[in-house]
C-alpha positions as CSV (number, residue, x, y, z in Angstrom):
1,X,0.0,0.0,0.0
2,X,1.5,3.5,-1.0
3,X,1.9,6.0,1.9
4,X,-0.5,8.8,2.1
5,X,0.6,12.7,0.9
6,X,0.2,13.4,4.8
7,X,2.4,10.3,6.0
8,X,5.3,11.4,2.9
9,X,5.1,15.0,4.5
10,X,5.3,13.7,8.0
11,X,8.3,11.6,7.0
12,X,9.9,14.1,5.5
13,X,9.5,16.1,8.6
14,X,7.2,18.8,7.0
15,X,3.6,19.8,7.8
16,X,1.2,21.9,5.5
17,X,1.0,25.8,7.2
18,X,-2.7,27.4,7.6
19,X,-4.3,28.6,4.3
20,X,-4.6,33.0,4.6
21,X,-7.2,35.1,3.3
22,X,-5.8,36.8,0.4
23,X,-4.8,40.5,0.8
24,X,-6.5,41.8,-2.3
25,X,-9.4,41.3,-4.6
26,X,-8.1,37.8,-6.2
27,X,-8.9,34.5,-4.8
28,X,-6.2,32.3,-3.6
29,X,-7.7,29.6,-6.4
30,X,-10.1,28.9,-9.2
31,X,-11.7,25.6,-9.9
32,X,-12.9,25.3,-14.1
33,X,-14.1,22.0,-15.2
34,X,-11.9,20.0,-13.7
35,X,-8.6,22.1,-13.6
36,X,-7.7,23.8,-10.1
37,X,-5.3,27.0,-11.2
38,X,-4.1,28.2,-8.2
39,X,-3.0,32.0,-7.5
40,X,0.6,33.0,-7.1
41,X,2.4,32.6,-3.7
42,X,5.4,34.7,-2.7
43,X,7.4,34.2,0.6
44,X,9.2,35.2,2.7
45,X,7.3,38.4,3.6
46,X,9.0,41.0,4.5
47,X,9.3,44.0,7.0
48,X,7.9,46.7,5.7
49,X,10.9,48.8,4.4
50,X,13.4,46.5,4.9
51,X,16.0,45.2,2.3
52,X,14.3,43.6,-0.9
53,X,15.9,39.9,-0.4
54,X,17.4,39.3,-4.7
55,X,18.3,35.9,-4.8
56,X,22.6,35.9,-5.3
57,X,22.8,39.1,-3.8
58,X,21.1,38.9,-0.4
59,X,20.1,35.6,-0.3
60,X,21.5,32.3,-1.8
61,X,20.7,29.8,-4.1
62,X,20.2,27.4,-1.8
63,X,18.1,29.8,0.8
64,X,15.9,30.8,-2.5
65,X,15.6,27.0,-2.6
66,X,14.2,26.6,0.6
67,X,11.9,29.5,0.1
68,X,10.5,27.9,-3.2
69,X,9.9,24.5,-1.1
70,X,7.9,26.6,1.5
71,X,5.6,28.0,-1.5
72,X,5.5,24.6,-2.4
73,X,3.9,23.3,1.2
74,X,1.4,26.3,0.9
75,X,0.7,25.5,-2.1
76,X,-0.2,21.9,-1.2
77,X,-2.6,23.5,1.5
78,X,-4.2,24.9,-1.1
79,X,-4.8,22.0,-3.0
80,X,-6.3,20.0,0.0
81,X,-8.5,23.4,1.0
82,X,-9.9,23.3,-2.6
83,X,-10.1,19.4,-3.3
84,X,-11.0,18.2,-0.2
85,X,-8.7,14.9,-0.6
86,X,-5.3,14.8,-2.1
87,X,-6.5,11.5,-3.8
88,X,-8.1,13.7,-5.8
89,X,-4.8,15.3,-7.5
90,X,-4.6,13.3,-11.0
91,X,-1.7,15.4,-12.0
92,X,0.1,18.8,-11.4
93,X,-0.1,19.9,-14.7
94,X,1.8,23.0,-14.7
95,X,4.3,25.1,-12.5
96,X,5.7,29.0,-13.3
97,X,8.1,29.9,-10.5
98,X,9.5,33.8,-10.5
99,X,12.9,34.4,-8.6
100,X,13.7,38.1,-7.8
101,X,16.8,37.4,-8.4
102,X,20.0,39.9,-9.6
103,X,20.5,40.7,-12.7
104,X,23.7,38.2,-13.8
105,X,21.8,35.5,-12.0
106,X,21.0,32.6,-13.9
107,X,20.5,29.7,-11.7
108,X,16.4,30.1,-11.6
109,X,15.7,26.6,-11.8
110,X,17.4,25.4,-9.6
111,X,15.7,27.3,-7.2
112,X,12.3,26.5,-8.0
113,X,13.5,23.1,-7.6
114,X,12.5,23.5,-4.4
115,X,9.1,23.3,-5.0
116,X,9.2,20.6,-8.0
117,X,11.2,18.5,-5.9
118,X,8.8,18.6,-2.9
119,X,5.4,17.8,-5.3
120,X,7.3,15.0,-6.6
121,X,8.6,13.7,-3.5
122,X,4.9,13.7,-2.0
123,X,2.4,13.3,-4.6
124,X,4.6,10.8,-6.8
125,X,4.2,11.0,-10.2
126,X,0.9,13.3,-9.9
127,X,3.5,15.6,-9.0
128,X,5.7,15.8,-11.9
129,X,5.0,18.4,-14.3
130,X,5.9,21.1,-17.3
131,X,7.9,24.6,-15.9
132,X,9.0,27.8,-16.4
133,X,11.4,29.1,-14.2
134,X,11.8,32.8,-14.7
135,X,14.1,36.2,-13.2
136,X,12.2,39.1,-12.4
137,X,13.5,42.6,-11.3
138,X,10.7,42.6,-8.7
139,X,8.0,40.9,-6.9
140,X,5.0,42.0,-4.7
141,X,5.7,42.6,-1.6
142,X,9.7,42.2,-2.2
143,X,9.4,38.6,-2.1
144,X,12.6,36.8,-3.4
145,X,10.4,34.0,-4.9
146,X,6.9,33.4,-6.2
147,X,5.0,30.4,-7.5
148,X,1.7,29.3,-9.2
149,X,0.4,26.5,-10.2
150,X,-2.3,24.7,-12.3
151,X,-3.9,20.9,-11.3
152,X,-5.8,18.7,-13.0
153,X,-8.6,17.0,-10.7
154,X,-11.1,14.3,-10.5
155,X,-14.4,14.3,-9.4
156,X,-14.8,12.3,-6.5
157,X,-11.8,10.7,-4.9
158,X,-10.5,6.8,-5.3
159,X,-10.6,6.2,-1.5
C-alpha cells in the first residue's frame, strides 16, 4: 500500500501551514471543469521597508531553494482546502516559479527546484509536471520567490 501525501510530508519532517485570506481582490484559487489554477504565492514576507531579499545578492541559491519549497507546502494546503482529498490530485499539470533574483543571475531553476522536488517527493508521479522558471526585477511585496500553479482533478476521490 503506497503512503498517504500526509504520511510522505510527516516523514519528510514537514507539515502543511494554515491557508490565509488573500490581501487583495483575487482569490487564492479557481476551480474550471476539472482544472484547479491556483494564485501565485510569494514568501518570505518581509518587514515593511526592509532590504528587498534578490536571490545571489542577499540571499543564496540554496536559501531561494528553501523558500520555493515553502511555496511549495502552501501550495499543497491549497490543493487539499480546494479538493477536499489529495486522492483527488490526478496530475500537477503545470508550475511557473518567479525568482527576484540579480540581474547576472541565472540559476532560476534550480531554485524552484524547491518546490518541483517537494510535489514530486509527496504526490509521486501526480507531481511531476511542465515549468517555467523565470528572473524578475521585482516581486510583490519584495518577495525573493513566487510560484503558481495549475492541477488537474477528478471528481470524487479513489478512496
Amino acid at each position: 500500500m503506497q503512503p498517504t501525501v500526509e504520511e510522505r510530508l510527516r516523514s519528510l519532517g514537514l507539515e502543511l501551514p494554515s491557508v490565509a485570506k488573500p490581501r487583495g481582490n483575487f482569490r487564492p484559487c479557481v476551480i474550471s471543469a476539472s482544472m484547479l489554477y491556483l494564485s501565485g504565492k510569494g514568501t518570505p514576507l518581509r518587514e515593511e521597508g526592509g532590504t528587498v531579499p534578490k536571490v545571489r545578492a542577499e540571499v543564496s541559491v540554496e536559501q531561494g531553494r528553501v523558500y520555493a519549497q515553502e511555496v511549495g507546502l502552501y501550495l499543497l494546503a491549497l490543493i487539499k482546502e480546494a479538493l477536499g482529498s489529495f486522492e483527488r490530485v490526478q496530475r500537477v499539470v503545470k508550475v511557473f516559479g518567479m525568482v527576484n533574483a540579480d540581474p547576472n543571475f541565472t540559476s532560476h531553476t534550480e531554485v524552484i527546484n524547491g518546490c518541483s522536488d517537494l510535489l514530486v517527493a509527496v504526490l509521486g508521479e501526480r507531481g511531476e509536471h511542465a515549468r517555467s522558471a523565470i528572473g524578475v526585477g521585482s516581486l510583490p511585496k519584495g518577495f525573493a520567490v513566487e510560484i503558481e500553479a495549475i492541477v488537474e482533478f477528478s471528481e470524487h476521490s479513489d478512496a
